[in-house]
C-alpha positions in Angstrom: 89.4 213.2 97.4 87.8 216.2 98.5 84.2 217.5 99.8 81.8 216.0 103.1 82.5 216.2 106.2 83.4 213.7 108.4 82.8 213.9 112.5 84.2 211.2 113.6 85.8 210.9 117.0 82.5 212.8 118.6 84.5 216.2 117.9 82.4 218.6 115.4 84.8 221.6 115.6 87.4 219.8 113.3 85.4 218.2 110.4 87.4 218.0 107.4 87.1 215.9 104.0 85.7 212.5 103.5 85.9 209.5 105.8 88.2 206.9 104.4 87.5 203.0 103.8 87.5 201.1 106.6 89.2 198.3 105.2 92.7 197.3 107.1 94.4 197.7 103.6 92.8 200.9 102.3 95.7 202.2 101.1 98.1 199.6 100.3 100.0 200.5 96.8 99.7 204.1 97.4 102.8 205.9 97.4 103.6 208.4 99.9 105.4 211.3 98.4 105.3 213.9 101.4 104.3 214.4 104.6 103.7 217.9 106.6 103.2 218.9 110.0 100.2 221.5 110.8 100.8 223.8 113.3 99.2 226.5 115.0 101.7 229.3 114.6 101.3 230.9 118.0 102.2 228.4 119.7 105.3 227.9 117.4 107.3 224.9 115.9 108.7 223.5 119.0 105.9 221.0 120.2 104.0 218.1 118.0 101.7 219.3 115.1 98.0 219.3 115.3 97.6 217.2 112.3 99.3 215.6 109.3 99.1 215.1 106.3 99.9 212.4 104.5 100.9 213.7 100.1 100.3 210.6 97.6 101.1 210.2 94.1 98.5 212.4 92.4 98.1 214.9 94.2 95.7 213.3 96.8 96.1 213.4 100.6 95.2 211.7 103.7 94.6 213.8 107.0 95.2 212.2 110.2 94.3 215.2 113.1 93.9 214.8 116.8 90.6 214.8 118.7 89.8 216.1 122.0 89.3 212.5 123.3 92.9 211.7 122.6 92.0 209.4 119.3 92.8 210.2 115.3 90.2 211.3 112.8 91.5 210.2 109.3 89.8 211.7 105.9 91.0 212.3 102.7 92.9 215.4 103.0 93.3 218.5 100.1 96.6 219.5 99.5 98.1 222.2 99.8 94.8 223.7 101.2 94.3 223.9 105.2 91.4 222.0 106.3 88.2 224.7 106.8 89.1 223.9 110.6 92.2 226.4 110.2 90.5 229.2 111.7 91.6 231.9 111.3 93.9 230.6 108.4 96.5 233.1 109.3 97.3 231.2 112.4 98.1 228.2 110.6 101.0 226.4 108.3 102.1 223.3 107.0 105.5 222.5 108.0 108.6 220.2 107.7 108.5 217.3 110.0 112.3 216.6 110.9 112.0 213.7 112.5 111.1 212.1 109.5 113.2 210.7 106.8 113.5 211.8 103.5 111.2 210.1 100.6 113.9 206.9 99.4 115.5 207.4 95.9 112.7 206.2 94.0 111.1 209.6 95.4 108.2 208.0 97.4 107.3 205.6 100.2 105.3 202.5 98.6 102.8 201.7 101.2 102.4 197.4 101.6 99.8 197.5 104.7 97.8 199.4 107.1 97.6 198.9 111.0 95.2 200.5 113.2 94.6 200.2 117.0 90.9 200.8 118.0 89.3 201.2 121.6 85.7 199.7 122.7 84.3 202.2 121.0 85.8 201.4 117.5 87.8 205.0 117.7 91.6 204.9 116.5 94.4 205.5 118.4 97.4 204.7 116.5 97.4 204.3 112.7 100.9 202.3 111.0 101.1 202.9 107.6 103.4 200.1 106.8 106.4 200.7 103.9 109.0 198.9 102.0 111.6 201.0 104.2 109.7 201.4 107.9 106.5 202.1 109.3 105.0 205.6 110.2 103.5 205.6 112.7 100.7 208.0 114.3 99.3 208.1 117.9 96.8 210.3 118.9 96.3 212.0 121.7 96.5 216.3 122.9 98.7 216.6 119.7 99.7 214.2 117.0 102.6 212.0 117.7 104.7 211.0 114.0 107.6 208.5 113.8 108.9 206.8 111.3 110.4 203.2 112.6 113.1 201.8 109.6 112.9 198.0 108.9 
């Protein structure tokens, strides 16, 4: 799920991957084995991440980064790369999110629906990827904003 560029969200200095469907339930069924925080290092760990990324069974990924007009790009992702956007790379790293739960005992979060809010101009805010156990749930806006809300 790698390669093209998406600039979606008007914001060219962070293209990353390929744009996803745009169906509401593009990724129902997938499971969700991981998810990591990206954070500029210099600013350090305490504040949200930049983007995250989303780790599915297979080794695929789904990228959900912040845009300068407050709304979510989402593209397929490349795990355990850092998007080209990661410049220079140095100043960059995945990290644990520990406001999230671990992955349930069957080792991965079963996705059953997706949710996202749109403005006029069709740009996402939030994005719920809906679970057998809770929702994640990511908001856009100077950073990105995770939770995870249990059922």
């Amino acid at each position: 799920m790698t390669g093209g560029r998406d600039t979606s969200g008007g914001e060219s200095s962070r293209p990353t991957g390929r744009r996803r469907h745009s169906r509401a339930d593009w990724l129902t069924g997938a499971r969700i084995t991981a998810v990591h925080g990206l954070f500029y290092r210099p600013e350090g760990r305490a504040g949200e991440p930049e983007a995250v990324e989303f780790v599915l069974d297979g080794g695929a990924s789904i990228l959900l980064t912040c845009a300068f007009d407050g709304t979510l790009g989402i593209t397929s992702g490349a795990w355990p790369a850092l998007p080209d956007w990661c410049v220079p790379a140095g100043l960059w790293e995945f990290g644990p999110l520990p406001q999230l739960p671990l992955p349930p005992y069957t080792g991965a979060w079963t996705v059953v629906g997706t949710h996202e809010r749109r403005d006029a101009q069709d740009k996402v805010h939030e994005a719920v990827f809906r679970c057998e156990e809770g929702d994640f749930v990511v908001t856009g806006g100077d950073t990105v904003t995770i939770r995870f809300v249990r059922l």
